[in-house]
N, C-alpha and C positions, 0 to 999 in steps of 0.2 A: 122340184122333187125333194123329198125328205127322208132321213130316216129317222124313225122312233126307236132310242137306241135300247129300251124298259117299258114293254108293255106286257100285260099279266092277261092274254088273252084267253087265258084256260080256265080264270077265275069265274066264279059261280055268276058274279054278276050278269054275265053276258052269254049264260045258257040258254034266253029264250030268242038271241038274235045272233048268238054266235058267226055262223057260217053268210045271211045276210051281210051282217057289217063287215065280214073277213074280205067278202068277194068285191064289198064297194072301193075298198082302201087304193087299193091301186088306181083306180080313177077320181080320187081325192085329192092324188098328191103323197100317197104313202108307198116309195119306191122299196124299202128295206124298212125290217123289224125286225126286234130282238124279243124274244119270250123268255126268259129266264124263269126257272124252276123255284118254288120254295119250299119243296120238302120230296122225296122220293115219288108219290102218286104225282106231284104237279109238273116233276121234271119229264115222267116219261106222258104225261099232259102234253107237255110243251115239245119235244121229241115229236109224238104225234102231229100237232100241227106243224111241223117243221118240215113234215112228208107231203102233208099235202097241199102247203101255200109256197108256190117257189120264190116269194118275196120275203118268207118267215124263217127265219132262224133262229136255234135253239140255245140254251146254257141248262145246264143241270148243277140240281145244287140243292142245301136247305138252311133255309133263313135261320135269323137266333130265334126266332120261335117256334121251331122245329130242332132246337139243337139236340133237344134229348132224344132223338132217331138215329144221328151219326152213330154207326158203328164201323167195325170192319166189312161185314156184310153191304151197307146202304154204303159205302165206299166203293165196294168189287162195284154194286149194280149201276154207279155214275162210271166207272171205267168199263164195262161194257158199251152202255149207253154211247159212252163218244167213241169209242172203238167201232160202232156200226151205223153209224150215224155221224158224217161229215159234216154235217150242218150244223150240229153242236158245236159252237165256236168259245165257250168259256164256261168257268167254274162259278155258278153263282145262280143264286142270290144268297150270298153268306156274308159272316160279319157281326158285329156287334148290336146290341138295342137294350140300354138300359132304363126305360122309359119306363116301362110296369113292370119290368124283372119279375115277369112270369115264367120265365127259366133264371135257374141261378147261376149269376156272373161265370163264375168255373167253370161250368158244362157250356155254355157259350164258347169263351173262350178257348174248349180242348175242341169244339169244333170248328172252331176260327181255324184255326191252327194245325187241323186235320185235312179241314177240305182245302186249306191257302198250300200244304203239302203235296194236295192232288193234282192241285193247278202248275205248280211247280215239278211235278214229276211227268204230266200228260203235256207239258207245253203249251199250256194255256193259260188267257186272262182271265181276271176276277172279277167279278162282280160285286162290290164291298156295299151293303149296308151299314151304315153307324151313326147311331140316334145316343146322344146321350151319354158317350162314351171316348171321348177323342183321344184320352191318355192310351187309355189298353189299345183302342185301334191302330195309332198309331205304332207303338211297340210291337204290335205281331206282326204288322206290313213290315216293321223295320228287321223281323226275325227270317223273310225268304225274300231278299233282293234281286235275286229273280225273278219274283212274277210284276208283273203289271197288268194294270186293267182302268179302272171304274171305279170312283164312289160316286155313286147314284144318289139323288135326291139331296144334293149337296148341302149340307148343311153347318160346315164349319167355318173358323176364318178364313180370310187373303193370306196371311201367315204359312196358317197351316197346308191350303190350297198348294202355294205355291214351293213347298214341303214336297208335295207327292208329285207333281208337276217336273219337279228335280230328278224325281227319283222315276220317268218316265210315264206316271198315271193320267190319268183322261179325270173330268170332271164334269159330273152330268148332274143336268138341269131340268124342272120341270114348271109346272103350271106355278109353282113357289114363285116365280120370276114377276109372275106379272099381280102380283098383291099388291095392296098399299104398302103393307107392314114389313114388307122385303127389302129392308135395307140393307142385311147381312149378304143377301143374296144379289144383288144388284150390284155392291163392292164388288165381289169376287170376279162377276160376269163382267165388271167394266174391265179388270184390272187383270185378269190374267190371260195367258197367249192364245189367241182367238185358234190356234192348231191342235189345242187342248182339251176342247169345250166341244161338248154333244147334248143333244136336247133329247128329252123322253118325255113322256105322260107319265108313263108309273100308275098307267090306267087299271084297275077304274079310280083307282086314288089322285088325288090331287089335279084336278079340272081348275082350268084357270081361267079368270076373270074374261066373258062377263058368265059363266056355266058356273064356276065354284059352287059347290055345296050340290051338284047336280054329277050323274056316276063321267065320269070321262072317259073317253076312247081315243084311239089313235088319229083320227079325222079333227083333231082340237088342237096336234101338236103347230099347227100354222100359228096359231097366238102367243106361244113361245116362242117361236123365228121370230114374229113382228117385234114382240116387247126389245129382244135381243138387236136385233137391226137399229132400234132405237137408243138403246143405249150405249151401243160402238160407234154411232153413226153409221152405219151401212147401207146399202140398198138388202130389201128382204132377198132378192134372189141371192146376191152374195151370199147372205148367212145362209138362206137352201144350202147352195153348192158348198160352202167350207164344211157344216158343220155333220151336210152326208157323208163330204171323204172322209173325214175324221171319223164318224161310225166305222166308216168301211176299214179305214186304218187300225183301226180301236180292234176289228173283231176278223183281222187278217180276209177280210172279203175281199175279191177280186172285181 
């Protein structure tokens, strides 16, 4: 069994089969999912499905390209949201993306820095995005030493990895694992504490070989445990079983 610890199952992609693939998952192999929010519509999206898949649980939050929403108000409505809703287990998808800086850096950053506030006041993990940015990313994580979480869709050094690793964070992995051109990614995975490490899709983004370039879903995260098995040495069920507690760990499930 698995969990997909970043999947976007509210996302448009999967309007016209939604509720089909949501019902097959479980008998796939998909024990536990994470739906994280990226902008106030997706989080109470993800809310929703969180009521009605009892394998699904939720994060509320809005990504840096939604950062220009953050306000006082879309704050109050993510502390609602987890105040009635127990299944909401983190602050996220928020964070950094300096990639096409179609918001600019500043308003990113006061909402890094607002919503990493929220997580830190409701006693919850993060959800960290960061493409492109590893200075500023780092410095705001290093600005609420209390929270912990996630940088999803990992993308920086062993270094830096094992940076947030120190400082309590999880390090999640996706279909990036099993490219050729993943050699950044395949470092980290060998190299850092297999108790740390959770697998995701980040569906419908990033489907991993041999589907790439094809929408991905949560029924694909098995090709992430293999590649993974393969590069620690493991048997795949091992990596199943570690890398569900670690989900489970990551997002206080029972």
């Amino acid at each position: 069994m698995l969990f997909d610890t970043h999947a976007h199952m509210d996302d448009g992609a999967f309007d016209t089969d939604r509720e089909t693939l949501l019902q097959s998952l479980p008998a796939s192999g998909i024990q536990f999912l994470m739906n994280p929010g990226c902008s106030l519509a997706s989080s109470r999206a993800a809310d929703a499905l969180s009521k009605q898949y009892n394998y699904i649980y939720a994060a509320v939050g809005s990504h840096p390209d939604a950062a220009d929403e953050v306000d006082d108000a879309v704050l109050e409505q993510y502390r609602i949201l987890c105040r009635e809703n127990s299944r909401i287990k983190a602050i996220g998808e928020i964070g950094l993306d300096y990639h096409y800086e179609d918001i600019p850096r500043d308003l990113q950053q006061k909402a890094f820095r607002a919503q990493m506030a929220l997580a830190a006041e409701l006693d919850l993990p993060a959800i960290v995005h960061e493409r492109d940015a590893h200075g500023d990313g780092m410095a705001i994580v290093s600005e609420f030493p209390t929270v912990k979480g996630v940088f999803h869709c990992y993308s920086g050094s062993l270094e830096m990895a094992n940076w947030l690793i120190a400082r309590g964070w999880y390090i999640g992995f996706t279909g990036v694992l099993t490219f050729k051109n993943a050699r950044k990614a395949i470092e980290v995975a060998a190299n850092i504490p297999l108790e740390r490490l959770v697998l995701e899709t980040d569906c419908p983004y990033m489907a991993p070989e041999p589907f790439r370039g094809k929408r991905n879903d949560p029924g694909k995260l098995y090709r992430m445990a293999e590649k993974l098995a393969e590069i620690r040495g493991l048997s795949v069920e091992e990596i199943h079983r570690i890398t569900t507690e670690n989900g489970k760990r990551l997002y206080r499930i029972d």
